[in-house]
Structures are given as C-alpha cells and as structure tokens.
C-alpha positions as CSV (number, residue, x, y, z in Angstrom):
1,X,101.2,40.9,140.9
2,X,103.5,38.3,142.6
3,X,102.5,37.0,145.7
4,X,104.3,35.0,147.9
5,X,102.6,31.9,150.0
6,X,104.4,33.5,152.9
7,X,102.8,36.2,153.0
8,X,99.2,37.1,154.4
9,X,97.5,39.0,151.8
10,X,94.8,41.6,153.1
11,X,92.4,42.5,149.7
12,X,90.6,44.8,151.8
13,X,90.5,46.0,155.1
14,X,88.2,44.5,157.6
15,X,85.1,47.0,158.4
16,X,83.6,46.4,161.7
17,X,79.7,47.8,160.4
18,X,80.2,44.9,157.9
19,X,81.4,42.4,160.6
20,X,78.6,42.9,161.7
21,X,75.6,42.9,159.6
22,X,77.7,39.5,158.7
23,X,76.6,38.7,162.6
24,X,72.9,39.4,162.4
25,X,72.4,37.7,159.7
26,X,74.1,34.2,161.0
27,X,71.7,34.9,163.6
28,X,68.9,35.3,161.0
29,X,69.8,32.4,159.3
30,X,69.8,30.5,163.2
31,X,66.1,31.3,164.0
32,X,65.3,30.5,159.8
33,X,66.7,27.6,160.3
34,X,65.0,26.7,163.9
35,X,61.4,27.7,162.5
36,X,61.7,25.9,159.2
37,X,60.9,22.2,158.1
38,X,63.0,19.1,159.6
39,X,65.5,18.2,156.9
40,X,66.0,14.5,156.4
41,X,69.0,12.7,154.8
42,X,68.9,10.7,151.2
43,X,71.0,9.2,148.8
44,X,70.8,8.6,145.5
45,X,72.9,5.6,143.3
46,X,73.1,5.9,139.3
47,X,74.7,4.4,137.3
48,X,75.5,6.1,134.0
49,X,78.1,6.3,130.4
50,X,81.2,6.9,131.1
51,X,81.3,10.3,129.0
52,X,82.6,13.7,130.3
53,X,79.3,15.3,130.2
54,X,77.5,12.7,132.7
55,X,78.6,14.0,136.1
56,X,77.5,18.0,135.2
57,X,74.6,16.5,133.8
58,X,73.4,15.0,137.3
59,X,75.1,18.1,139.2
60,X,72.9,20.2,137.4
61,X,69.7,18.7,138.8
62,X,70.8,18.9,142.2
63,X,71.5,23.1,141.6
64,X,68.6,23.9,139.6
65,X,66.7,22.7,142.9
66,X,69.0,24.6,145.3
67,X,70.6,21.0,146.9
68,X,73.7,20.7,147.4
69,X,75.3,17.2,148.3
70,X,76.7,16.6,151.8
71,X,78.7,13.5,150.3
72,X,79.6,13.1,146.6
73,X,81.3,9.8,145.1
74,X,81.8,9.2,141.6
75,X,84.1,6.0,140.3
76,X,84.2,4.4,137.0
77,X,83.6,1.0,136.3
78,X,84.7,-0.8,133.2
79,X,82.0,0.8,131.2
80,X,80.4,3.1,133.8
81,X,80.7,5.9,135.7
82,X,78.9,4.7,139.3
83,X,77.9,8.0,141.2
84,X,76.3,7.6,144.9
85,X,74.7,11.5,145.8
86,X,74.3,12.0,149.6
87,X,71.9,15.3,150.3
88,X,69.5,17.4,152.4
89,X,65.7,17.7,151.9
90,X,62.6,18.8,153.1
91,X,60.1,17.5,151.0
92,X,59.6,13.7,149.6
93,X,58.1,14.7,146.3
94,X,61.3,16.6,144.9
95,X,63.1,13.6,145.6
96,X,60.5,11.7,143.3
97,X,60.9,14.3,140.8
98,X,64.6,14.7,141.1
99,X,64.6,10.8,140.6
100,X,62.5,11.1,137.7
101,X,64.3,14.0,136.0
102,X,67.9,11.9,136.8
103,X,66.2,8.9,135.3
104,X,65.4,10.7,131.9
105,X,68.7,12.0,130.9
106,X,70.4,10.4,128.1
107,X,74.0,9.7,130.0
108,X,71.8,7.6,132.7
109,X,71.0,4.0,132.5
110,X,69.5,3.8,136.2
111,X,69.0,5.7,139.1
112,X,67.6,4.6,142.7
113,X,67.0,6.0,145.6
114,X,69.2,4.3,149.0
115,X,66.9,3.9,151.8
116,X,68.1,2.4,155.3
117,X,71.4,3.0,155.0
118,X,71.8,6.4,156.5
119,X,73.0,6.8,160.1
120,X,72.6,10.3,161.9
C-alpha cells in the first residue's frame, strides 16, 4: 500500500454511536477525576552507567506503577547517564518505594528525590 503524505487517509469510517460512548466516558473520567485524591508534583534525579539498558530499566518502574512522567530528561555525562523524572502522584509512600526500587537496580549509583523546586 502506498500512501501519499498528501493525502488524508480514513482507516475507518467515523460512527456517531462510537463518537459517542467516546463522550460519556470523557465525562466519566471528569467526575473520576473530580472525586479522586489531589495529585501532587515530584521529581526524581539519578544518576546511573551509561549502558543501553539503564533508561528502560528506570522507565520500567515508573509503568509497573501506572506513572507516567509529565517531563523526562536524560543526558550523558562523561561516565553517566544523568536522568531528572518529573511525575504525578497521589500517595507519598509509592514515591518512597519507587525511590527504593530505583535505588536497588544495578545500572543506578544514586537516586534522590527534588523537593522545592516545583512551580504549579
């Protein structure tokens, strides 16, 4: 199949009864979201080896606790790879554990939590 960037390409046609269940549920997701815990902001700095498998390593944290970073920087240093994790949570002891966990892998010589430096 060759498709031109010219082009609009349809994949399927638009059905309205899916348009919108697609609507009740953003409004499902509004009142969830009104009843449900304040979120607060964090950040987390680590530094760790500069090896292919560090960043997935530290992604894979953040997924297997259903976060997923509002700001992600990664640089490398001479010897390291610096990565500073900006994210959403509800709950002050799975950012202890999260810490904990990010602290324990192999790839990571340190990992802090950045406090005070968050503006809303």
């Amino acid at each position: 199949m060759k498709v031109s960037f010219d082009e609009r390409v349809v994949l399927c046609p638009a059905d309205p009864d899916m348009m919108q269940d697609n609507a009740d549920m953003q409004d499902n997701d509004a009142d969830r979201a009104e009843k449900g815990p304040a979120l607060q902001r964090g950040m987390i700095a680590l530094r760790g080896a500069y090896h292919p498998e560090t960043l997935p390593r530290v992604l894979a944290l953040f997924a297997q606790r259903s976060l997923v970073p509002t700001q992600l920087n990664a640089r490398r240093t001479e010897e390291h790879l610096v990565i500073d994790i900006e994210f959403e949570h509800s709950d002050e002891a799975l950012v202890d554990t999260l810490l904990g966990k990010l602290r324990a892998l192999f790839l990571v010589e340190r990992a802090m939590q950045v406090e005070g430096l968050l503006t809303d």
